[in-house]
LOLO-707696 format. One line per field, with one value per atom (N, C-alpha, C): residue in three letters; y, z, x. Coordinates in Angstrom, 1 decimal, decimal comma, padded with zeros to 4 digits. Example, Ala and Ser with C-alpha at 12.3 -4.5 7.8 and 13.67 -1.06 7.14 Angstrom:
BEGIN
res	ALA:ALA:ALA:SER:SER:SER
Y	-005,7:-004,5:-003,3:-002,2:-001,1:000,0
Z	007,8:007,8:007,8:007,1:007,1:007,9
X	013,2:012,3:013,2:012,8:013,7:012,9
END
This chain:
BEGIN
res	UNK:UNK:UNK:UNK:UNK:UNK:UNK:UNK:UNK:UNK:UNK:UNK:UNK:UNK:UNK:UNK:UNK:UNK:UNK:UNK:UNK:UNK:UNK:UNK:UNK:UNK:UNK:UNK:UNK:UNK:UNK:UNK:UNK:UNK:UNK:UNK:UNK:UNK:UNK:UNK:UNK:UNK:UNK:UNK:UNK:UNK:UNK:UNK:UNK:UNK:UNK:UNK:UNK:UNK:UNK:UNK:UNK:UNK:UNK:UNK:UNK:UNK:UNK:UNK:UNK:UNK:UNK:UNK:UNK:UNK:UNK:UNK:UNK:UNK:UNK:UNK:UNK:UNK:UNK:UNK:UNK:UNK:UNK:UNK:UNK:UNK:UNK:UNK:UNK:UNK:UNK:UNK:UNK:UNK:UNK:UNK:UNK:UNK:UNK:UNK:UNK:UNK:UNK:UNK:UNK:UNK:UNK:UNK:UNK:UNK:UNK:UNK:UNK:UNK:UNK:UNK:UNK:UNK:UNK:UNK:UNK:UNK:UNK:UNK:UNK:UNK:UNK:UNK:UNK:UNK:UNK:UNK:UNK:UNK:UNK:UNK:UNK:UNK:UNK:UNK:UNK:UNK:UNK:UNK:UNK:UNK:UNK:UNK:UNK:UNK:UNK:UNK:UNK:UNK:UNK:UNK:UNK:UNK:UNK:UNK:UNK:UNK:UNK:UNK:UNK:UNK:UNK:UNK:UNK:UNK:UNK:UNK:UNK:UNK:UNK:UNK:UNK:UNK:UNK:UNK:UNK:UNK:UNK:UNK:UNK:UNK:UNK:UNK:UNK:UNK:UNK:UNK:UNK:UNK:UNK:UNK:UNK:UNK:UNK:UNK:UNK:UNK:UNK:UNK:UNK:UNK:UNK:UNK:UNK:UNK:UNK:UNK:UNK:UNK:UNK:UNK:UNK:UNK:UNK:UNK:UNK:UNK:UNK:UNK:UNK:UNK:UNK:UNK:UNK:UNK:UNK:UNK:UNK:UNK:UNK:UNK:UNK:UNK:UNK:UNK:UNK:UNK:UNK:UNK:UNK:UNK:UNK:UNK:UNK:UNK:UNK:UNK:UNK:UNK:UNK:UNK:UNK:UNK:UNK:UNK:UNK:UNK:UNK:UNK:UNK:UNK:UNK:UNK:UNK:UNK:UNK:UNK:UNK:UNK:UNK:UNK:UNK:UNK:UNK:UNK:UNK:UNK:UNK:UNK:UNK:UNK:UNK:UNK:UNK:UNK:UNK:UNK:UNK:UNK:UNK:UNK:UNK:UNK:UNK:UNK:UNK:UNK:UNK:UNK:UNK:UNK:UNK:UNK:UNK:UNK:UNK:UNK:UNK:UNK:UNK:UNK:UNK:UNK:UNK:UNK:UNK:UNK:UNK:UNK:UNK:UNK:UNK:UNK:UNK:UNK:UNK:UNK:UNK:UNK:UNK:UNK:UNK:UNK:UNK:UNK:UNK:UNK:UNK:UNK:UNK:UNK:UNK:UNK:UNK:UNK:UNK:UNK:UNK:UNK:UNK:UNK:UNK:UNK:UNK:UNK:UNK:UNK:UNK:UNK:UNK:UNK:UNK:UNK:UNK:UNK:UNK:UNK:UNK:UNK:UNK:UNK:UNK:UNK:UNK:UNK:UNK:UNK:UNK:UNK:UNK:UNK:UNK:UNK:UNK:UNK:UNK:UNK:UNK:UNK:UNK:UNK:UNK:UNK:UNK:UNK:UNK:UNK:UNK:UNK:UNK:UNK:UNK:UNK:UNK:UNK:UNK:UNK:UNK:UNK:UNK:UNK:UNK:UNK:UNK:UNK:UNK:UNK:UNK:UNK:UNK:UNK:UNK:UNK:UNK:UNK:UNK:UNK:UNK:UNK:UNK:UNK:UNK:UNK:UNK:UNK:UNK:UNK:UNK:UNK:UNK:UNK:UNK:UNK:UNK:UNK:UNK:UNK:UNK:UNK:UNK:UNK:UNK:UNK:UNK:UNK:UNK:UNK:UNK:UNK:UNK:UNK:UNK:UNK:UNK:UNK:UNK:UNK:UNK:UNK:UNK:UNK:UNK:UNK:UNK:UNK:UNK:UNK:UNK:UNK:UNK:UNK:UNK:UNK:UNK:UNK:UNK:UNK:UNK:UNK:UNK:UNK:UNK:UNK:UNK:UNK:UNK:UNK:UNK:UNK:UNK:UNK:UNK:UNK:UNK:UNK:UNK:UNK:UNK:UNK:UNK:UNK:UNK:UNK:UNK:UNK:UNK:UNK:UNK:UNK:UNK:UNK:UNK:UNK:UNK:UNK:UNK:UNK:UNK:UNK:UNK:UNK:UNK:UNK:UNK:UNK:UNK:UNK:UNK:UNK:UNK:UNK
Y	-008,1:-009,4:-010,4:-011,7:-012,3:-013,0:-013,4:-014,4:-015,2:-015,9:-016,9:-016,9:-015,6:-015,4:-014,3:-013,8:-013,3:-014,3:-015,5:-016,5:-017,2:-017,3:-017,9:-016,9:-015,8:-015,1:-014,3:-014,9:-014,9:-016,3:-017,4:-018,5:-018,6:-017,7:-017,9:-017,3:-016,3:-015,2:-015,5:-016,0:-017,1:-018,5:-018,8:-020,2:-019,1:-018,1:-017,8:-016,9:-016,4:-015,6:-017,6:-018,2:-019,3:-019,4:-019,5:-019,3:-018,0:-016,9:-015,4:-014,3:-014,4:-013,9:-012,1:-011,8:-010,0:-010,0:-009,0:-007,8:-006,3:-006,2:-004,3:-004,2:-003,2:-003,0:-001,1:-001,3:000,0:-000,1:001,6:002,3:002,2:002,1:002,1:003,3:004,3:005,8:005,3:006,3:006,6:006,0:005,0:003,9:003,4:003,5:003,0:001,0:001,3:-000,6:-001,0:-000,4:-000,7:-000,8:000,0:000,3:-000,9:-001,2:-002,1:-003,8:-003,6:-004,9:-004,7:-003,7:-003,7:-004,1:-003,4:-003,6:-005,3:-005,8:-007,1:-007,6:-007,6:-008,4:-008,6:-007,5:-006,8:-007,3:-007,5:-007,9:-009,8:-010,0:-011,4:-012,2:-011,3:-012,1:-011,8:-011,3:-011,5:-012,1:-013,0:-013,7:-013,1:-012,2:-010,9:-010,9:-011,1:-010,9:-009,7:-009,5:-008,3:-008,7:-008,4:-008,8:-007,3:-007,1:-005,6:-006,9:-006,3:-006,8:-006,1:-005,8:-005,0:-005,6:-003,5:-003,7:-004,8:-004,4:-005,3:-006,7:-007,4:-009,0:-009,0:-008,3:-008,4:-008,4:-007,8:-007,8:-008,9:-009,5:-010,9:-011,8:-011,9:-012,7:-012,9:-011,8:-011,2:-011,1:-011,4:-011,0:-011,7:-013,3:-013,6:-014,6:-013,3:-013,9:-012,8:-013,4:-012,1:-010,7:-010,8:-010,2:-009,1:-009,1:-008,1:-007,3:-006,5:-005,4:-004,2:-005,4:-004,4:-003,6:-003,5:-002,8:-002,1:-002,0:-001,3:000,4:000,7:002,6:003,0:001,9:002,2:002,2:002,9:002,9:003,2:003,4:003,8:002,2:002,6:001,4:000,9:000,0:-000,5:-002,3:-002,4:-003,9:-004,9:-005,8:-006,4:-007,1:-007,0:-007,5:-007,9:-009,6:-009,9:-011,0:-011,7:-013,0:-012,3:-012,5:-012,3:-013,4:-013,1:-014,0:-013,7:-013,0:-012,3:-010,8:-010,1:-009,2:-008,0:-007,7:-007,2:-006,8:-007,8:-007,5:-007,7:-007,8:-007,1:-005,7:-005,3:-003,8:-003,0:-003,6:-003,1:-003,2:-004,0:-003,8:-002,7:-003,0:-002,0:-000,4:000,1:001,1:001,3:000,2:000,7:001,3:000,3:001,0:001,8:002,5:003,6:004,9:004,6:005,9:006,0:004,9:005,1:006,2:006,7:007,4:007,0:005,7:004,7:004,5:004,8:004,1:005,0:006,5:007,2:007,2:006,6:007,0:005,2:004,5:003,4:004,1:004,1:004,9:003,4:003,0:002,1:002,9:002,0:002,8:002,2:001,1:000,1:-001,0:-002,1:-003,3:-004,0:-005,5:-005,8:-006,9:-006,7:-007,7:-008,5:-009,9:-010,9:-010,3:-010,0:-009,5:-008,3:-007,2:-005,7:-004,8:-004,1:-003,1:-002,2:-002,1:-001,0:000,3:001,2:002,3:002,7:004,1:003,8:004,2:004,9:005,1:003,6:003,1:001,7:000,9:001,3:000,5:000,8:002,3:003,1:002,5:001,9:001,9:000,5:-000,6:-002,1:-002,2:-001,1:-001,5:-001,2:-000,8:-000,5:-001,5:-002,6:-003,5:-004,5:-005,2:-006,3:-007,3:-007,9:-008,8:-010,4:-011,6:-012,4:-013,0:-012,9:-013,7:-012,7:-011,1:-010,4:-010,8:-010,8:-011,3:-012,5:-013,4:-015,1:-014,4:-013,5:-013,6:-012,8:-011,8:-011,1:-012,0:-013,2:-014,3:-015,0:-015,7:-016,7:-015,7:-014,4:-013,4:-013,4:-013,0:-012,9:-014,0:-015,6:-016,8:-016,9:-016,5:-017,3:-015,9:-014,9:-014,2:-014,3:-015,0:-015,3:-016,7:-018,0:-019,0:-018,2:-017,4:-017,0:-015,8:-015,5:-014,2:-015,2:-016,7:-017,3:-017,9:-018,7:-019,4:-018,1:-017,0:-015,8:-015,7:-016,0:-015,7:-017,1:-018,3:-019,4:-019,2:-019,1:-019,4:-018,0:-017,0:-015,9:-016,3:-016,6:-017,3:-018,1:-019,0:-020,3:-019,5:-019,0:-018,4:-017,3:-016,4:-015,7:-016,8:-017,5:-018,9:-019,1:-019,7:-020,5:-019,4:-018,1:-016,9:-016,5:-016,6:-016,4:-016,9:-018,8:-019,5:-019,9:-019,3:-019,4:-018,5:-017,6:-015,9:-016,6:-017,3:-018,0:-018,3:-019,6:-020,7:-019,7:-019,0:-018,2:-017,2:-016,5:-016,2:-017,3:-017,9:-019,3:-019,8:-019,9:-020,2:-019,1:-017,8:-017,1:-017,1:-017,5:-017,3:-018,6:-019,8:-020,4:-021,7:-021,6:-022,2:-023,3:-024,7:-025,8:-025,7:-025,9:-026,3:-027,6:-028,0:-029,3:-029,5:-030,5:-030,8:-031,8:-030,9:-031,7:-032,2
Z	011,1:011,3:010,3:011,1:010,1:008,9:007,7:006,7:007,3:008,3:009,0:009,6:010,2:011,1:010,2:009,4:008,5:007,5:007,1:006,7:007,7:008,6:010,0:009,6:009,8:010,2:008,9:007,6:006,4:006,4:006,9:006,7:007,7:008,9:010,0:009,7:008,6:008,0:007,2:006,8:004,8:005,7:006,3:007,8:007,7:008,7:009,3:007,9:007,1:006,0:004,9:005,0:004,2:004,2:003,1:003,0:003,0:003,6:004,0:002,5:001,8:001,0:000,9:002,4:002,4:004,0:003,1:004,6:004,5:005,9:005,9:006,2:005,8:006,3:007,3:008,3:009,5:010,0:010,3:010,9:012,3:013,5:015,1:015,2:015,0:014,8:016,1:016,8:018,3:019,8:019,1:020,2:021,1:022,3:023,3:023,5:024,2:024,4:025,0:026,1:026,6:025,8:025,3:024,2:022,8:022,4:021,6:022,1:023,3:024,3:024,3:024,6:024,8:023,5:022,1:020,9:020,3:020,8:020,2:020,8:022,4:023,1:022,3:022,2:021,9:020,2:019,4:018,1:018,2:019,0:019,3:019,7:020,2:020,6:019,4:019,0:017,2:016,4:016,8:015,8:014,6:015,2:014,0:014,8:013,6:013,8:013,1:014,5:013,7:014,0:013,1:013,0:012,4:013,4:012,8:012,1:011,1:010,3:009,4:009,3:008,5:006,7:006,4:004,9:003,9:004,0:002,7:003,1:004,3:004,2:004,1:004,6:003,9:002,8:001,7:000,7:-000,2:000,6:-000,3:000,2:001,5:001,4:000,4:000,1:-000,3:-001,6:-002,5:-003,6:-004,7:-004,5:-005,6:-005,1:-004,0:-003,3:-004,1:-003,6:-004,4:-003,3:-002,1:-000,8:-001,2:-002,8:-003,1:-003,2:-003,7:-003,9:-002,1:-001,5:000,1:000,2:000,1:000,2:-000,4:-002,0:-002,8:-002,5:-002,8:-002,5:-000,7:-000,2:001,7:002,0:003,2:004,1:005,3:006,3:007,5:008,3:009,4:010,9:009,9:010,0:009,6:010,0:009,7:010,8:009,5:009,3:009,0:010,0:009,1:010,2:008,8:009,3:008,8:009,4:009,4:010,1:010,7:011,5:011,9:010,8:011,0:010,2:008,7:008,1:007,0:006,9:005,7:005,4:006,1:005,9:006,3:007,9:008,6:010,0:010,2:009,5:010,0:009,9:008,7:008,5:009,7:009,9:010,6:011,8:012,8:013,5:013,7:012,5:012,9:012,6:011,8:011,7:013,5:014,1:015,4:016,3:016,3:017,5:016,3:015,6:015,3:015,6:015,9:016,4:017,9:018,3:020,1:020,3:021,5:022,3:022,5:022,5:022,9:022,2:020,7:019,7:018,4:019,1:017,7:016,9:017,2:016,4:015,1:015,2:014,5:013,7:012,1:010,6:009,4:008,7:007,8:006,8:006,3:005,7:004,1:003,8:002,8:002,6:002,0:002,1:000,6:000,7:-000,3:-000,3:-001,6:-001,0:-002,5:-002,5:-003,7:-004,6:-004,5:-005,5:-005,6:-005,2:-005,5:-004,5:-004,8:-003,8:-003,2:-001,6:-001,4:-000,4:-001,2:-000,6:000,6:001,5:002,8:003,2:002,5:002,5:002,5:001,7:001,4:002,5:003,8:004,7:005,2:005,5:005,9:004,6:003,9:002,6:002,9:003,0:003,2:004,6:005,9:006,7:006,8:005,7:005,4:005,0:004,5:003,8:004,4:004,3:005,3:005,3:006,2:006,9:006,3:006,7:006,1:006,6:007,9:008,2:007,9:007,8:007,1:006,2:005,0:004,0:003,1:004,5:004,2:005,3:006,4:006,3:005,1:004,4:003,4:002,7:001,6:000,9:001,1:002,2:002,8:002,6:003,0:002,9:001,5:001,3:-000,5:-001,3:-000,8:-001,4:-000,9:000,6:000,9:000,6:000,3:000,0:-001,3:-001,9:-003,5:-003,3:-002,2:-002,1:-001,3:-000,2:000,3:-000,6:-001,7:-002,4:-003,1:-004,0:-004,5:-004,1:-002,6:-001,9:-001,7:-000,9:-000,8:-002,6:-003,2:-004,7:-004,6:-004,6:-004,9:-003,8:-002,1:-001,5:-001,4:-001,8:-002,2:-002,9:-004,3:-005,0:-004,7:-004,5:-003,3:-002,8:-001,6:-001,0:-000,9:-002,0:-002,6:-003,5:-004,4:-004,5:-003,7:-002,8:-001,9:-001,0:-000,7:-000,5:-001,0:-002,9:-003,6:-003,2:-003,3:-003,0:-002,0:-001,3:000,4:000,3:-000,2:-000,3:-001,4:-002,6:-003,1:-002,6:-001,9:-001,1:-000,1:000,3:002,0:000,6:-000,8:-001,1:-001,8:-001,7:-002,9:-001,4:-000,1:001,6:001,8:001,0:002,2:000,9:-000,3:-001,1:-001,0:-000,6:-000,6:-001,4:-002,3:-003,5:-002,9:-003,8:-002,9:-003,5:-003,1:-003,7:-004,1:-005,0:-005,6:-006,3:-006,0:-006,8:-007,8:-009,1:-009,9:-010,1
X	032,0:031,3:031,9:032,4:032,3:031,4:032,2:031,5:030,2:030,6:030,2:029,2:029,3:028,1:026,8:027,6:026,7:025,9:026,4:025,5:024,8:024,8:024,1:022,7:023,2:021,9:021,3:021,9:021,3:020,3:021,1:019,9:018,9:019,0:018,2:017,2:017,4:016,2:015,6:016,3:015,5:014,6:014,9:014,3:012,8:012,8:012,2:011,0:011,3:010,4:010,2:010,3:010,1:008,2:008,1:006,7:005,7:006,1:005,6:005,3:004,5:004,2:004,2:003,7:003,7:004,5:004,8:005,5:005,9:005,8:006,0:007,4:007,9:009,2:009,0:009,4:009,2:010,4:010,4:011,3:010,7:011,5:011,2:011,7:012,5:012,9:013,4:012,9:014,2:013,4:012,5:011,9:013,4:013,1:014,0:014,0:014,8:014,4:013,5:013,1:011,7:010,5:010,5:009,2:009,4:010,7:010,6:010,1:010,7:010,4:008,5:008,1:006,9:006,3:006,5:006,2:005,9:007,3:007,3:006,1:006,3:005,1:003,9:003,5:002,0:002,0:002,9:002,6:003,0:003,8:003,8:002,4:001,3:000,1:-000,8:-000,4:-001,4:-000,9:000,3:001,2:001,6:002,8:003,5:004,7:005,7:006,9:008,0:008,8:009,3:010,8:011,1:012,7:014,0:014,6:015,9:016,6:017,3:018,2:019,0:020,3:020,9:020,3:020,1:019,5:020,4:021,9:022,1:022,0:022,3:022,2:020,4:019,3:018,1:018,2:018,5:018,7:018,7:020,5:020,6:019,7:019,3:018,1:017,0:016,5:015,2:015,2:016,6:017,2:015,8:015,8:015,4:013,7:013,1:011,8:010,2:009,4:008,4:008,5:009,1:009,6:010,8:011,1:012,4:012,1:011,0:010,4:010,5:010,4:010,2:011,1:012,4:013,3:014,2:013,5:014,0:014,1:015,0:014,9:015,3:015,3:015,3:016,6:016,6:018,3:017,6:018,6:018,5:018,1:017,6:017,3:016,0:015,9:014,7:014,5:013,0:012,6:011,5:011,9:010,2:009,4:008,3:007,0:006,2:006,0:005,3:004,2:003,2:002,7:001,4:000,6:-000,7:-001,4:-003,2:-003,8:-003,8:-003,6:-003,3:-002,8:-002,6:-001,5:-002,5:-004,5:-004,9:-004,5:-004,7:-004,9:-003,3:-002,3:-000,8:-001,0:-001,9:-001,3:-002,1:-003,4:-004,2:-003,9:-003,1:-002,6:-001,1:-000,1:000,8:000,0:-001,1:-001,2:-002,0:-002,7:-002,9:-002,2:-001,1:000,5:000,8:000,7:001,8:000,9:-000,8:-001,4:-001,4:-000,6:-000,7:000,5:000,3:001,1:002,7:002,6:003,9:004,4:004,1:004,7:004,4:004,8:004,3:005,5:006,8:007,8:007,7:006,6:006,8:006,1:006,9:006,7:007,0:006,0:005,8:006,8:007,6:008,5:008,3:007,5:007,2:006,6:006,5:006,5:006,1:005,7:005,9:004,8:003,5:002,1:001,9:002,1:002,2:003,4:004,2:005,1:005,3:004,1:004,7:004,8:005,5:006,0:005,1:005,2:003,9:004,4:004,0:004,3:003,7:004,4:004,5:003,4:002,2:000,8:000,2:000,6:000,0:-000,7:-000,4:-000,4:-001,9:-002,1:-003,0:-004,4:-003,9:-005,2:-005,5:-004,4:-004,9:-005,2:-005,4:-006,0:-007,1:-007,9:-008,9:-010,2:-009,3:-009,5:-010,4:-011,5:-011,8:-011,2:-011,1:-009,8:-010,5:-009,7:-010,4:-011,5:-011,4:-013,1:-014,1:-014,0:-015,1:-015,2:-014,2:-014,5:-015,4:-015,0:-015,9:-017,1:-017,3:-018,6:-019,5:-019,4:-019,4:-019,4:-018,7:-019,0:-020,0:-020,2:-021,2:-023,0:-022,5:-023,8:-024,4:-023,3:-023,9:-024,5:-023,9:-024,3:-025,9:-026,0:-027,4:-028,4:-027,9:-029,2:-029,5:-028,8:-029,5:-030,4:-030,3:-030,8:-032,7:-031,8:-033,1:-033,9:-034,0:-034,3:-034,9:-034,7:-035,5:-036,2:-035,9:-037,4:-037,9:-038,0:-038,7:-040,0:-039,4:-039,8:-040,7:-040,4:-041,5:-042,3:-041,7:-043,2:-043,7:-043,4:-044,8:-045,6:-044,7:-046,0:-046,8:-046,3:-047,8:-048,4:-047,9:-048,9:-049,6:-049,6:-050,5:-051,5:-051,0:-052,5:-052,8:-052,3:-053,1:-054,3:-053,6:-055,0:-056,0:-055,3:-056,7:-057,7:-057,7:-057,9:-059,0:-058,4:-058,7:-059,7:-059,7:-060,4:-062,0:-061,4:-062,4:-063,2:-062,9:-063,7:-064,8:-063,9:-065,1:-065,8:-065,9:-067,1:-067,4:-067,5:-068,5:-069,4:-068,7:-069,6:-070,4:-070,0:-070,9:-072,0:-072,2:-073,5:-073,8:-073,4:-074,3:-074,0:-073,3:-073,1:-072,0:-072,4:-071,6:-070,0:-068,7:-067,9:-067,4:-067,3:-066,9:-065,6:-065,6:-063,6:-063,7:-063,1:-063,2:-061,7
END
């Protein structure tokens, strides 16, 4: 290959990872073309990209990104995948297709999340994780039950007075006795 075209598709990769803070790096093992055809589809509609790329020009790509870590220690066929709505629901998605039938040979072989390197268990632990709208609804939860835990707290109190109260008035009517406001 030439120079030439090896920098083409060094900058078309540096283009394309511009901004992408996490990614997995996976082995497709002895997935056929069909199945990788099928693969992409099915991660293209959750907006996840996966890209084969020879390791060393990944490499120099990746050289001086928080993205270097992914590939340290790796050889053989390998792909990144990164994009969806966050790093959660990538991982949680690729650990879905790699328990399917169709796709038992896709093996997380790494990756790399704000800067550090994640091993190939790693993946199986951050899809564990709640994703980000769990997360803001889980945020949002936690803020208003502290708002509703203290009106709960003032209007008990009222209205426990206002029953005393209430409770007063009907024995002071049933003896007889007038009430007056001072």
């Amino acid at each position: 290959m030439s120079k030439l075209v090896k920098q083409l598709m060094m900058d078309d990769l540096q283009s394309r990872l511009q901004g992408v803070g996490d990614v997995f790096v996976v082995s497709l093992g002895q997935l056929d073309a069909q199945k990788t055809t099928t693969l992409r589809l099915t991660l293209r509609k959750k907006n996840i990209s996966l890209q084969l790329i020879k390791n060393a020009l990944a490499k120099r790509v990746l050289a001086e990104t928080p993205l270097a870590p992914a590939l340290e220690n790796l050889s053989g066929m390998l792909a990144l995948c990164w994009g969806g709505e966050d790093v959660v629901d990538l991982a949680k998605e690729l650990n879905r297709l790699a328990e399917l039938d169709d796709f038992e040979q896709l093996e997380c072989r790494g990756g790399a999340m704000d800067g550090s390197k994640l091993e190939p268990d790693d993946l199986k632990k951050v899809a564990k994780w709640p994703n980000r709208t769990e997360q803001l609804s889980i945020l949002s939860g936690q803020m208003l039950s502290a708002g509703a835990t203290l009106s709960g707290q003032l209007l008990g109190a009222g209205s426990s007075l206002a029953s005393q109260i209430k409770s007063r008035m009907e024995d002071l009517e049933k003896t007889g006795d007038e009430v007056t406001a001072t």
